[in-house]
VOMARTOR-831379 format. One record per residue: residue in one letter; x, y, z of N, C-alpha, C in turn. Coordinates in steps of 0.001 Angstrom, whole numbers, plus 500000, padded with zeros to 6 digits. Example, Ala and Ser with C-alpha at 12.3 -4.5 7.8 and 13.67 -1.06 7.14 Angstrom:
VOMARTOR-831379
a513190494310507800512300495500507800513200496700507800;s512850497750507080513670498940507140512900500030507870;
END
This chain:
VOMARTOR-831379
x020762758026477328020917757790478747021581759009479375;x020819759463480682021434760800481350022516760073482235;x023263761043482546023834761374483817023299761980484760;x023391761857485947023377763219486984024257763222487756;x024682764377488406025871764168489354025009765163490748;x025470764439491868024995765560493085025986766159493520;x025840767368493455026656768375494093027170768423495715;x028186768571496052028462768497496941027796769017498435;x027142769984497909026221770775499022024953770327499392;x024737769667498415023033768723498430023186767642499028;x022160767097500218021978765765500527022104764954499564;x022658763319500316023316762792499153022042761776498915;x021197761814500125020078761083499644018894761877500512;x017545761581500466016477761982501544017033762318502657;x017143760593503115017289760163505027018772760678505018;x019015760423506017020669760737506676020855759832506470;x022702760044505952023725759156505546024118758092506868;x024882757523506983025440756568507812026494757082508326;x027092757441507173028582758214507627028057759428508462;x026850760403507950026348761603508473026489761282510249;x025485760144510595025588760046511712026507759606512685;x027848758964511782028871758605512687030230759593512643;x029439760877511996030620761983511778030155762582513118;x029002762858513362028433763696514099028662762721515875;x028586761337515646029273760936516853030140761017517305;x031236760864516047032569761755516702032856763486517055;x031755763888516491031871765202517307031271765508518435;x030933764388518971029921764429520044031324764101521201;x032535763451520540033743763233521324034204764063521475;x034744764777520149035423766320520277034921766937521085;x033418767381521462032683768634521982033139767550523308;x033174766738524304033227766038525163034700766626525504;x035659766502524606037505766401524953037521767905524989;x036721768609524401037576769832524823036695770747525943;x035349770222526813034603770698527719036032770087529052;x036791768818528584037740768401529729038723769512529691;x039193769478528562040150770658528583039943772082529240;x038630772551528662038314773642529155038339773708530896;x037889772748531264037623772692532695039389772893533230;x040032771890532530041606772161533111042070773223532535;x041904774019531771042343775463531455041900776868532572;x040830776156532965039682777103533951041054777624535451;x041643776758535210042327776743536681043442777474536683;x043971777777534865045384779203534666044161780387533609;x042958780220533877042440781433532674042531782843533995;x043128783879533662042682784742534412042119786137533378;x041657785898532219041119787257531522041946788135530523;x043425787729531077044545788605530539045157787470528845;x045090788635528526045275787862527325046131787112526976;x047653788003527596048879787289527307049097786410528074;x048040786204529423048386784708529734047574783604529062;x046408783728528803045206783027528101046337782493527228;x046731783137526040047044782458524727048504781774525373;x049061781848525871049653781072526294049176779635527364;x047688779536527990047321778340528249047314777277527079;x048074776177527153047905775478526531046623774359526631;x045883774374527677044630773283528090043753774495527045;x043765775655527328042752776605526334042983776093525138;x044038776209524608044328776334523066043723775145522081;x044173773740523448043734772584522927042444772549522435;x041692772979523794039908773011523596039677773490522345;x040089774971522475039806775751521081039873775198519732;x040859774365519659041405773463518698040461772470518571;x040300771546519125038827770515518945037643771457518985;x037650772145519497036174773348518811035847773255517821;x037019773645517094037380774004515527037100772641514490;x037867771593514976037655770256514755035911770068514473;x035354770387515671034135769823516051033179770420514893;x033677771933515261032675772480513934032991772535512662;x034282772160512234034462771579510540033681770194510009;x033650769404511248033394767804511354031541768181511598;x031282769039512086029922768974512281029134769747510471;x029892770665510105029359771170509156029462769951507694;x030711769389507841030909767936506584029877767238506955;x029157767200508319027863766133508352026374766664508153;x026699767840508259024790768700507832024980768602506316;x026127768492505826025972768504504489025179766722503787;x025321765515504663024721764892504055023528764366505079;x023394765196505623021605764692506329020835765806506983;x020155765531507221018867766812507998019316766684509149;x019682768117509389019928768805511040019192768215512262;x017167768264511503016698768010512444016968765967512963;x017767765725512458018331763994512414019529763980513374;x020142765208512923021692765035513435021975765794514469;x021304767201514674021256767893515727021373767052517110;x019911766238517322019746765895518666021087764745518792;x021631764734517967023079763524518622023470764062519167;x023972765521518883025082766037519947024738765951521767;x022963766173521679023203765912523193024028764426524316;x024459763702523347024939762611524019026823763518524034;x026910764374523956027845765103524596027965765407525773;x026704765709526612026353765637528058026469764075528398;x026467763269528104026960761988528125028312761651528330;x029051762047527481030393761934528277031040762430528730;x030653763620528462031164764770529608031314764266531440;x029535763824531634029242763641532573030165761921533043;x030412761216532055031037759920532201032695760059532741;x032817761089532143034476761371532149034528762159532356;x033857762984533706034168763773534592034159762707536198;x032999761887536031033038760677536988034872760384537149;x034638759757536235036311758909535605037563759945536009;x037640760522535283039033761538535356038937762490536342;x037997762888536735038145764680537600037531764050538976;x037228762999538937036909761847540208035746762825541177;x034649762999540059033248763634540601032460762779540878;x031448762976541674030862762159542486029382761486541567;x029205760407541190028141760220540362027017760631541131;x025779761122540471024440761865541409023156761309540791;x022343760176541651020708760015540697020342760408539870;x020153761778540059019371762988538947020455762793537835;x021842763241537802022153763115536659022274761686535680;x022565761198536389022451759408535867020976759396534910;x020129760014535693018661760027535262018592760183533925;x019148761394533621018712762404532790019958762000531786;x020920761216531761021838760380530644020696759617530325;x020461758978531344019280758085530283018366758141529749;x017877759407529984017012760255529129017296760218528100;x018280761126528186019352761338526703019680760186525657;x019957758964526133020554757952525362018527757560525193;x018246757605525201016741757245525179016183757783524089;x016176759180524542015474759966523291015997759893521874;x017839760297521833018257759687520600018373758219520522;x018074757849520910017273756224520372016353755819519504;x015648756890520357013800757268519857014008757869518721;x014851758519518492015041759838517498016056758808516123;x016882758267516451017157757081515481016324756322514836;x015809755930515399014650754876515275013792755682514413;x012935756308514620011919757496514130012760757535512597;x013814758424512695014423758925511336014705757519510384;x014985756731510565014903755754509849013820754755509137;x012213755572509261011440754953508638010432755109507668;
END
């Protein structure tokens, strides 16, 4: 009787993992929390360095950046990109939700539209990969 063991770098199966896709939802938060940040950093960035690294709304962003893309690379490792990629667009999703909410922007047809596009297609795109 064999063993086998899968290596850490190899899909852990064909399809995408479960976990794959709910790693990549939470980076769909991260990339969301630090587009807020960025926006409130926007308002002390002036170019100069020694004030930059001293914004703390920058640093944060930068920081869930970092987050986002450690957390995004632990999830290509157990599923196909072309599976996990299109999640992130539901990042324009809450961006656009919680800019409504917090930065008290004005909701607009067209964009409403085009969320539901979004939540649509990775729907479609869920659905699809799972069969």
């Amino acid at each position: 009787m064999s063993t086998s063991t899968v290596k850490p770098t190899e899909p852990i199966s064909p399809d995408t993992s479960r976990g794959a896709i709910a790693l990549v939802f939470f980076c769909t938060v991260l990339n969301a929390a630090a587009q807020l940040l960025f926006k409130r950093a926007s308002a002390h960035f002036s170019l100069n360095l020694l004030d930059d690294i001293t914004n703390i709304w920058l640093i944060l962003g930068l920081l869930l950046y970092g987050g986002f893309t450690v957390a995004m690379v632990l999830a290509l490792r157990q599923g196909e990109l072309s599976m996990l990629y299109p999640i992130i667009s539901l990042s324009y999703v809450w961006v656009t939700l919680l800019s409504y909410t917090l930065l008290g922007e004005k909701p607009q047809l067209y964009k409403n539209l085009g969320i539901g596009v979004i939540v649509i297609g990775v729907a479609i795109l869920g659905r699809g990969g799972r069969r």
